[in-house]
C-alpha positions in Angstrom: -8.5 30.2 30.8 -6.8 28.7 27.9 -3.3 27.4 27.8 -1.9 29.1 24.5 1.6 31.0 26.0 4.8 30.8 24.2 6.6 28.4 26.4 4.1 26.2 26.3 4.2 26.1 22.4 8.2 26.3 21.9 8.9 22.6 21.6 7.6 22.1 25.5 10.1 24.5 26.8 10.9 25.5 29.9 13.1 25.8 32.8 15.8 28.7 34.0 18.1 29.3 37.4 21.2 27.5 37.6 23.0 24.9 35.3 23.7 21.6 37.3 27.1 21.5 36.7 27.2 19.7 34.3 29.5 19.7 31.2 28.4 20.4 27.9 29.4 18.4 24.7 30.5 21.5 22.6 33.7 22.3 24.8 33.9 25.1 26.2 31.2 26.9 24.1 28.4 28.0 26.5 25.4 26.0 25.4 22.0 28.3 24.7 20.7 26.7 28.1 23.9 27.8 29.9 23.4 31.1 28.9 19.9 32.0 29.6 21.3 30.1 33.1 23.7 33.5 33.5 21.2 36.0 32.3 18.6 34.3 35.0 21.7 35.3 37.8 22.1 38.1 36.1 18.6 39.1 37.2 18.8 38.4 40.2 21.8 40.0 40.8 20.5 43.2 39.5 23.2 42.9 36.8 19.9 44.4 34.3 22.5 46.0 31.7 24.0 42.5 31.1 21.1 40.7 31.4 19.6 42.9 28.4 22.7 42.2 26.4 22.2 38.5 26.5 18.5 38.9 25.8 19.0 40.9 22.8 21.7 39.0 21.1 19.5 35.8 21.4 16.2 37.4 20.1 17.7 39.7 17.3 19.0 36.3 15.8 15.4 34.8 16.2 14.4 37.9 14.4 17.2 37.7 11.3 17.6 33.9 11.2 14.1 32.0 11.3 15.5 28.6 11.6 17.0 30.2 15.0 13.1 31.6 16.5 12.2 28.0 18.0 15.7 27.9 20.0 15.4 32.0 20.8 11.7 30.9 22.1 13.5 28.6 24.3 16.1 30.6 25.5 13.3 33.3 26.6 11.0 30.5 28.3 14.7 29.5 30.2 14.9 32.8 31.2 11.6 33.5 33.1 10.7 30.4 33.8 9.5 29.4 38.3 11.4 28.2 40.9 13.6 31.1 40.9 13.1 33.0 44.1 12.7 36.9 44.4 12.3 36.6 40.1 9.1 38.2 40.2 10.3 41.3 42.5 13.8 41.6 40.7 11.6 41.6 37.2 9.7 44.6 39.1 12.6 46.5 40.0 13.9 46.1 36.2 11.0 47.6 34.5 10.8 50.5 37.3 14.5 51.0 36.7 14.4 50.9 33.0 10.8 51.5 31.9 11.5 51.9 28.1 13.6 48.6 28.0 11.1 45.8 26.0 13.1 43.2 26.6 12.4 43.9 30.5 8.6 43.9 30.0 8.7 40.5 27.8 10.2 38.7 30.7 8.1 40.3 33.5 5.4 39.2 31.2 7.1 35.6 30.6 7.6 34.5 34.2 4.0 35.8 34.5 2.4 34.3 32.3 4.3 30.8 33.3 3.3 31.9 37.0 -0.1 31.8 36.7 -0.1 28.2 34.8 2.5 26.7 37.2 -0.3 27.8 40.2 -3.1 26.8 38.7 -1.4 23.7 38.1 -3.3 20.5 37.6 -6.5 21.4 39.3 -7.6 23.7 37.5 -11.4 23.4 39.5 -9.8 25.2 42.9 -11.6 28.8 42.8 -9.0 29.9 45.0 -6.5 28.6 42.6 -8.2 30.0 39.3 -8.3 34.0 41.1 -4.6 34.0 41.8 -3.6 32.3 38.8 -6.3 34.8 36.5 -4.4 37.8 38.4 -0.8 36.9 37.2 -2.4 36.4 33.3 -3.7 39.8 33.6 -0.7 41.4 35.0 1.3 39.7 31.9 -1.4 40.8 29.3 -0.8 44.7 31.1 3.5 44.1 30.3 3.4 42.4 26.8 1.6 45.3 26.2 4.1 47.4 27.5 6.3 44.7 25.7 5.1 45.6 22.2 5.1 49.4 23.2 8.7 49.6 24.2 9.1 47.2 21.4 7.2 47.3 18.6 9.5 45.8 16.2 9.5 42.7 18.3 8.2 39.9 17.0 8.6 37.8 20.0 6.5 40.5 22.1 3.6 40.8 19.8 3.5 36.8 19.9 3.3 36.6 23.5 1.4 39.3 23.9 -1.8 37.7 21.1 -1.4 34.3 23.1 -2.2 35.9 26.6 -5.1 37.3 25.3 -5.8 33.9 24.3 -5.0 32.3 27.5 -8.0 35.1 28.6 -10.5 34.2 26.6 -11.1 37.7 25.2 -11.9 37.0 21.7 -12.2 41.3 20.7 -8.9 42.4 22.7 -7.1 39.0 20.4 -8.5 40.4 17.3 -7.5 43.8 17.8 -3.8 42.5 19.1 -3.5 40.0 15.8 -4.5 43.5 13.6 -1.6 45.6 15.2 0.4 43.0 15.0 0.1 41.7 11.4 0.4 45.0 10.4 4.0 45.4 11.4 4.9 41.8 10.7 2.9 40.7 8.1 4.9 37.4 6.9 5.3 35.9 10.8 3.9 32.9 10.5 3.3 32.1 14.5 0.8 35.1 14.6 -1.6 33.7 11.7 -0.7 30.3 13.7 -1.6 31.5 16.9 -4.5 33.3 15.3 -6.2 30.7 13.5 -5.8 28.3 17.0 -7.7 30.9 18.5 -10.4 30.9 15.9 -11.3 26.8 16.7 -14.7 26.4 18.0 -15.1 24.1 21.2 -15.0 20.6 21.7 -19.1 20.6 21.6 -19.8 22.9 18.9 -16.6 21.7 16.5 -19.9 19.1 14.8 -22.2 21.6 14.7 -23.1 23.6 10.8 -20.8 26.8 10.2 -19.0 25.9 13.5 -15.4 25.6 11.7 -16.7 28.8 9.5 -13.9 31.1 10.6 -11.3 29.2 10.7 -11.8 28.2 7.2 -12.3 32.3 6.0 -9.4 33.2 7.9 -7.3 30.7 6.3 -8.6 32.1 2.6 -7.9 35.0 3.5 -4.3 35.3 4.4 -3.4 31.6 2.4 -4.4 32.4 -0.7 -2.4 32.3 -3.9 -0.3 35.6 -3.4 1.1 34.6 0.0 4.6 34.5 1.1 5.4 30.8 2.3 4.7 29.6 4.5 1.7 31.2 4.7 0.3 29.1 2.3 1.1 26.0 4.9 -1.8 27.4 7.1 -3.9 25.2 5.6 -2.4 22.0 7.4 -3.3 23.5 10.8 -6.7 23.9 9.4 -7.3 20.5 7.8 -5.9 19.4 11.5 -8.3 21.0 13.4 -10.7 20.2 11.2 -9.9 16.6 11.6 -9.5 17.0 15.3 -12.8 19.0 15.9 -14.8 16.5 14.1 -13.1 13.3 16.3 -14.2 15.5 19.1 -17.4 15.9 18.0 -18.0 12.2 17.1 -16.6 11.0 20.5 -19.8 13.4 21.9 -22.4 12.2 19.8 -25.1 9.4 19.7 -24.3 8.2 16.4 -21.7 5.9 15.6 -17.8 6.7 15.8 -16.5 5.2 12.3 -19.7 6.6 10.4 -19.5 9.7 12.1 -16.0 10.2 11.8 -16.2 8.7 7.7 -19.4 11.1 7.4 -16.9 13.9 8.7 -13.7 13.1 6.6 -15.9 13.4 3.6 -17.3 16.9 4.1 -16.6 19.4 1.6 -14.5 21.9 3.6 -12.2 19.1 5.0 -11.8 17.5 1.4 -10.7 20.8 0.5 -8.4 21.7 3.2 -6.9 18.0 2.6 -5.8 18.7 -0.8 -4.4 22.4 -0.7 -2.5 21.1 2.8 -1.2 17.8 0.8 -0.7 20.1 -2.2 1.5 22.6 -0.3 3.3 19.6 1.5 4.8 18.6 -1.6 5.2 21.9 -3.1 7.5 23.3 -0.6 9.0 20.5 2.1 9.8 18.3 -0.7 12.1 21.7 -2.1 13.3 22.2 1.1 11.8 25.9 1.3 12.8 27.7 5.3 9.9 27.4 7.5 8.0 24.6 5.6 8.7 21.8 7.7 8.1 23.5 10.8 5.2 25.0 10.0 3.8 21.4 9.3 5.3 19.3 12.4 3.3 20.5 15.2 0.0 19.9 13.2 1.4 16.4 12.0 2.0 16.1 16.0 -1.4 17.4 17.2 -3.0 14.7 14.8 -0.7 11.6 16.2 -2.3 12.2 19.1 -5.4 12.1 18.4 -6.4 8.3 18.7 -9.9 9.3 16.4 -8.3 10.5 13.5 -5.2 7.4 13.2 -6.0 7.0 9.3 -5.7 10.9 8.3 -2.7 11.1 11.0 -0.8 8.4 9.2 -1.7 9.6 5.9 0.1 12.9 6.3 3.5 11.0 8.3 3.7 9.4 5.0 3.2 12.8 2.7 5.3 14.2 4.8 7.9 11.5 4.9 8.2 10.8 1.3 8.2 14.6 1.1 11.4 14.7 2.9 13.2 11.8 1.2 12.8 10.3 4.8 12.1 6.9 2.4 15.5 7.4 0.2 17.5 8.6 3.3 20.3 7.0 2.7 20.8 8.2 -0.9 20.4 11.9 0.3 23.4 14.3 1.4 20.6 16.2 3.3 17.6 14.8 4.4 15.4 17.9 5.0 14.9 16.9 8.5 13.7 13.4 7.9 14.9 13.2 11.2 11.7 15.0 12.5 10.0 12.3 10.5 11.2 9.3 11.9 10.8 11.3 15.6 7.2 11.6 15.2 6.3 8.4 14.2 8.2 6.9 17.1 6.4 9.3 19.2 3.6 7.8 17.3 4.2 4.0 18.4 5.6 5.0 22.0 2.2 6.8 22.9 0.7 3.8 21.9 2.5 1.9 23.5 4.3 -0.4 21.0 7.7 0.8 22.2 9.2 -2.7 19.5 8.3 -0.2 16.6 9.4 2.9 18.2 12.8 2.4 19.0 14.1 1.6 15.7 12.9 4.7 14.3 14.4 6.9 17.2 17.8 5.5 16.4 17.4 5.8 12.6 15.9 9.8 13.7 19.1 9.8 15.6 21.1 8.5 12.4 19.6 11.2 10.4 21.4 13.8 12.6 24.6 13.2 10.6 22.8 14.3 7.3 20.9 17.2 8.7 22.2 20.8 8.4 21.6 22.9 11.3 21.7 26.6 11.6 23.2 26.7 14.8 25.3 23.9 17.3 22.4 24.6 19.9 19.7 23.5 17.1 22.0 20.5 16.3 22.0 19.5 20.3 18.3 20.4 21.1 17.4 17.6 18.2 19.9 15.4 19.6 18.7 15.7 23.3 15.0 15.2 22.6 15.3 12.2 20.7 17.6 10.8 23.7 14.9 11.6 25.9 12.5 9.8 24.0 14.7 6.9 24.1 15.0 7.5 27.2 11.3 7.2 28.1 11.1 3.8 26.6 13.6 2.8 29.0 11.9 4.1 32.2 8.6 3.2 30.8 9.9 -1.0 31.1 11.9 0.0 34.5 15.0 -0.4 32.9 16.4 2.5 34.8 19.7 2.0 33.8 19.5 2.8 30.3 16.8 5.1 31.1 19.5 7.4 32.6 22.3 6.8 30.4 20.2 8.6 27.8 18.2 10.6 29.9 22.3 12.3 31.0 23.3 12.2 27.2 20.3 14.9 26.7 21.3 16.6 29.4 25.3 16.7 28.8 23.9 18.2 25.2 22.0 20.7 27.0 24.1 21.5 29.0 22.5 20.8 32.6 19.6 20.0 33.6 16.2 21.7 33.7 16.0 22.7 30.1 13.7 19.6 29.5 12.3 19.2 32.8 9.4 16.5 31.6 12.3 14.0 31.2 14.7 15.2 33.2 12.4 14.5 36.0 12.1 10.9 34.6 15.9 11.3 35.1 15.9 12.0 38.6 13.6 8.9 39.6 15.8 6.7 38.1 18.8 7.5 39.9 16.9 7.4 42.8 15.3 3.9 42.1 19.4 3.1 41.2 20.1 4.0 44.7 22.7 6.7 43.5 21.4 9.0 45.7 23.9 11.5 45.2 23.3 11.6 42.0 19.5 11.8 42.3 19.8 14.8 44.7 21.5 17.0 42.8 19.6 15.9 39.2 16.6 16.4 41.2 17.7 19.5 42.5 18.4 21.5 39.6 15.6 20.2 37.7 13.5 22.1 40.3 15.8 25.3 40.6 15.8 25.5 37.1 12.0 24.6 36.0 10.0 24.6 39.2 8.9 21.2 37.9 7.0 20.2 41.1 7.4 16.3 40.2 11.1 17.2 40.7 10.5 18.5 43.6 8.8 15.2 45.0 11.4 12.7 43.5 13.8 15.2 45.5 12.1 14.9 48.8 12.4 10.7 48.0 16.2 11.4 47.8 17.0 13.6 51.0 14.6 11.1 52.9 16.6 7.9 51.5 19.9 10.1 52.8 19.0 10.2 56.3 17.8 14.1 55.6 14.1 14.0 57.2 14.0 17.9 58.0 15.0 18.7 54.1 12.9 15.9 52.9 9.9 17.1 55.4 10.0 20.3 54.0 10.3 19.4 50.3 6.9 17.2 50.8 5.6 20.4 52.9 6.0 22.3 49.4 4.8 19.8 47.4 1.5 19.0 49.9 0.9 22.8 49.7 1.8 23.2 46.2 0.1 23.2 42.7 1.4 19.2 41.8 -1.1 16.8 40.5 -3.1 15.5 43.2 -1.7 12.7 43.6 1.9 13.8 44.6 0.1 16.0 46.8 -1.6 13.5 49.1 1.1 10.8 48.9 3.5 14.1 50.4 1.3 15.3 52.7 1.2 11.2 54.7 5.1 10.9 54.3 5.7 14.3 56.3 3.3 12.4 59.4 4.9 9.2 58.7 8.2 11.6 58.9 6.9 13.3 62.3 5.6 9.6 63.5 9.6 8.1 63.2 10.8 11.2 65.0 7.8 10.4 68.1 6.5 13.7 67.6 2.9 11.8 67.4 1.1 15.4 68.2 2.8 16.7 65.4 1.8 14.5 63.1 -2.0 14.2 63.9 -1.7 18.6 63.5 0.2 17.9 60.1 -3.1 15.3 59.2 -5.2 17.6 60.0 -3.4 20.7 58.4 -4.5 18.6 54.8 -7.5 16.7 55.5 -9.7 18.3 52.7 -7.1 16.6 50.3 -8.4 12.8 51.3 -12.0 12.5 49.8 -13.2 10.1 47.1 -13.4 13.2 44.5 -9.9 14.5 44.9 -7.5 11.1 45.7 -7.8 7.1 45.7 -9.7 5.1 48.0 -6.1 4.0 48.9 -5.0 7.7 49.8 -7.6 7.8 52.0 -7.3 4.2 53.6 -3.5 5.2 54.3 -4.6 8.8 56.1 -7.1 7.2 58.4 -3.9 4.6 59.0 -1.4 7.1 59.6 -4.0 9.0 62.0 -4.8 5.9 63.8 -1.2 5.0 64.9 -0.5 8.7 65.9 -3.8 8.4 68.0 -2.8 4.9 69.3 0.8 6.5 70.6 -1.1 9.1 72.1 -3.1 7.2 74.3 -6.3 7.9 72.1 -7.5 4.4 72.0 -11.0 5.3 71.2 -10.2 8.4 67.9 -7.7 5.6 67.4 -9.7 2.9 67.1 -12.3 5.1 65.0 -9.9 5.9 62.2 -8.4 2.2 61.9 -12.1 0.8 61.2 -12.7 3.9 59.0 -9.3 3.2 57.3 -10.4 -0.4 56.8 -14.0 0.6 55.4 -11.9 2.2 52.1 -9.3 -0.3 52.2 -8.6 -3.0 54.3 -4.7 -2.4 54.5 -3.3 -5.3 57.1 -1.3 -2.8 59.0 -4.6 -1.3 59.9 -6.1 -4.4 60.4 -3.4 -5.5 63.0 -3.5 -2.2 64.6 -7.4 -2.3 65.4 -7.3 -5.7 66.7 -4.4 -4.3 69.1 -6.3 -1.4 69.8 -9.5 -3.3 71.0 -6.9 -5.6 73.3 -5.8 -2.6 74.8 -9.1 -1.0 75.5 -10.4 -4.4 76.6 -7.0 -4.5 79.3 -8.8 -1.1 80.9 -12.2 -1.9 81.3 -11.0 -5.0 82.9 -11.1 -5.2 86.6 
């Protein structure tokens, strides 16, 4: 499967069950985030007439106000987004209640679609893993499809809907879907968008002859001259993933990188998707025109990141940049969203780690606030919070947690609790913790997880109810996260702390079960040869208080074999002392 769903692709949004408590810095104005927050209760309270009412008065203004569709994305990602419990079954009662309502079916097919990523998680080898995960895609390719039925004047559904047949792989059901859907929406850009992303060849074939053949056809067909803007921007996705295949395809090959990559940049389709995508960049940003700018910032973004293709990547920042006045800021009553300018090439700096050059351009993004217009308070806060965020990172990123959470809460207070940005406000939730304001920590970390089902959440929350003298709650938080879909290496570093737990507590024959319960997890190919050092520890001391002097003994020379960690070491020279003291006469 292929990650391609809407969440993933509104702005890195997710999150959804209940608002920390926090206050929000429009008054008493319910932020966007508050309010998907009440129509997640409102689900699973079976309150489905009011829940619909909130839906639809979000997405219709997606659907009349296009500056408003990234924050309407959001709101729906909020909405059905894990860590909810009973969502699934309370989504199921909806659509059997009300089948002919859409808006029911989008969200079924929403939190389904998220389910199935959130369980396939980082490991995305586990067969086990892959089957259950496959089985919630399907299920939300069957309801966007009753989505688009119930709906068919819904943009959002027919978006979803094209982008789980992408996350299946089925190249004829995602032309067929793109063909329906076109045909009622003809000027959305996210479907050609979606489309043409669909269209790229793999990472292996992007250097091979005609490889990039329909991407480049597509874009001719629906970009050309007579299109409604911004159509005509699809050809800076293309020149993007033209750029991108090819750094792909050089960092494959035999031959060198820079010649390749030169050889590449100097092909005949590329030159030509360079110039129509510069051309368009200053025809319509530099005017301002709706949809121009955001049409070109997530291909700008996908290029930043791509540590082959630095010279194009900084070529179009600066188009784009002097397109936006970004350069004569300060002589400009509206910028254009120079903002998202100066953002990205922070981003730019941070990810490579010279944080010196990205802060100053996060706090100038941040001064460009005050000359942006914004359709909406909620647009005005979500740029707000995310540039705090990124401040924010550089903070953490240098341990200065302090300032870390000062802006990491700003973002928050903007969106009005936490879990709307659950990649930082995780970040968040450590550094309260490494503060030692554990209060503070538990019930960041807390609502990060309720809201999210942000599993690193969910491990930095198991850190606080342990440092608060809570070892049931914090046993059972590292139980979720040891059985859970987390990156492996919150998993094994959970599954020792509930032992270690177990071993404070004496219950020795507890912990030895609980070590064996998750012994697959502690091999070479899954964890760190200091994972594994620590496991045969932990086992070795539970075997020692159990009188199992000999297992004991085993697992403290097998510990040291990894890793010779000196409470092992000390614990096998007491061991041998002991079992010397027995065979003695």
């Amino acid at each position: 499967m292929v990650a391609t769903g809407l969440c993933l692709l509104a702005g890195g949004c997710n999150g959804g069950s209940s608002s920390s408590g926090l206050g929000s810095d429009s008054g008493m104005r319910p932020t966007l985030f508050q309010r998907a927050m009440q129509v997640r209760g409102e689900i699973g309270g079976g309150d489905f007439a009011d829940a619909a009412s909130g839906i639809a008065a979000v997405a219709q203004r997606g659907q009349t106000e296009p500056q408003s569709k990234p924050t309407s994305a959001c709101f729906m990602c909020w909405v059905a987004a894990p860590g909810a419990p009973g969502m699934q079954a309370q989504l199921e009662r909806w659509v059997h209640a009300k089948p002919k309502a859409s808006y029911a079916w989008l969200i079924l097919a929403l939190h389904e679609q998220a389910m199935g990523w959130w369980i396939l998680g980082d490991d995305g080898s586990d067969p086990m893993r892959q089957a259950k995960a496959s089985k919630f895609i399907e299920a939300a390719g069957r309801d966007a499809e009753m989505a688009v039925r119930m709906g068919p004047d819904d943009d959002f559904a027919w978006e979803l809907y094209l982008r789980i047949e992408g996350d299946l792989q089925n190249a004829n059901a995602e032309a067929v879907v793109f063909q329906k859907a076109v045909a009622l929406h003809p000027r959305d850009y996210a479907l050609y968008a979606i489309r043409l992303k669909q269209l790229r060849p793999t990472d292996a074939m992007a250097g091979l002859l005609d490889a990039n053949l329909p991407m480049i056809q597509f874009v001719a067909k629906y970009a050309n001259g007579k299109a409604d803007v911004p159509l005509q921007m699809l050809y800076l996705p293309l020149y993007t993933y033209l750029v991108q295949g090819a750094a792909r395809g050089c960092a494959l090959g035999n031959q060198g990188v820079k010649a390749c990559m030169q050889a590449a940049l100097n092909a005949p389709d590329v030159i030509a998707a360079r110039q129509q995508a510069y051309s368009d960049v200053d025809r319509y940003i530099r005017h301002g025109t709706p949809g121009a700018l955001e049409a070109a910032n997530q291909p700008l973004r996908n290029l930043l990141f791509e540590r082959l293709a630095e010279v194009p990547a900084l070529t179009m920042l600066h188009a784009i940049a002097q397109a936006t006045g970004s350069d004569v800021q300060q002589l400009s009553s509206d910028t254009h969203g120079s903002y998202v300018v100066d953002r990205d090439a922070g981003l730019y700096w941070h990810w490579r780690g010279q944080d010196r050059q990205a802060l100053p351009l996060y706090l100038r993004a941040e001064h460009d606030l005050a000359n942006t217009h914004f359709a909406t308070p909620d647009a005005a806060n979500w740029a707000r919070a995310r540039i705090d965020d990124d401040i924010a990172a550089i903070y953490f990123d240098s341990n200065d947690w302090g300032n870390g959470v000062r802006y990491g809460e700003a973002a928050a207070r903007l969106m009005g609790g936490y879990g709307a940005i659950p990649t930082y406000d995780r970040v968040t939730c450590n550094g309260l913790f490494r503060l030692h304001q554990y209060p503070g920590a538990l019930k960041t970390c807390a609502a990060t997880w309720a809201a999210s089902g942000d599993w690193q959440a969910r491990f930095f929350l198991a850190h606080a109810k342990e440092a608060t003298g809570d070892p049931h709650g914090a046993a059972e938080a590292y139980t979720a996260v040891a059985d859970g879909p987390a990156d492996m290496r919150f998993r094994t570093y959970s599954a020792v702390e509930v032992s270690l737990l177990q071993d404070n507590q004496h219950h020795f024959g507890q912990a030895l079960q609980t070590l064996d319960r998750w012994r697959n997890l502690f091999t070479p190919a899954l964890t760190s040869i200091y994972n594994i050092a620590s496991y045969y520890n932990d086992r070795c001391y539970a075997e020692m208080y159990l009188g199992k002097l000999q297992a004991a003994l085993s697992d403290c020379k097998t510990s040291i074999g990894y890793q010779p960690l000196p409470d092992a070491v000390d614990k096998e020279a007491k061991i041998e002392k002991m079992i010397a003291g027995i065979r003695s006469p």
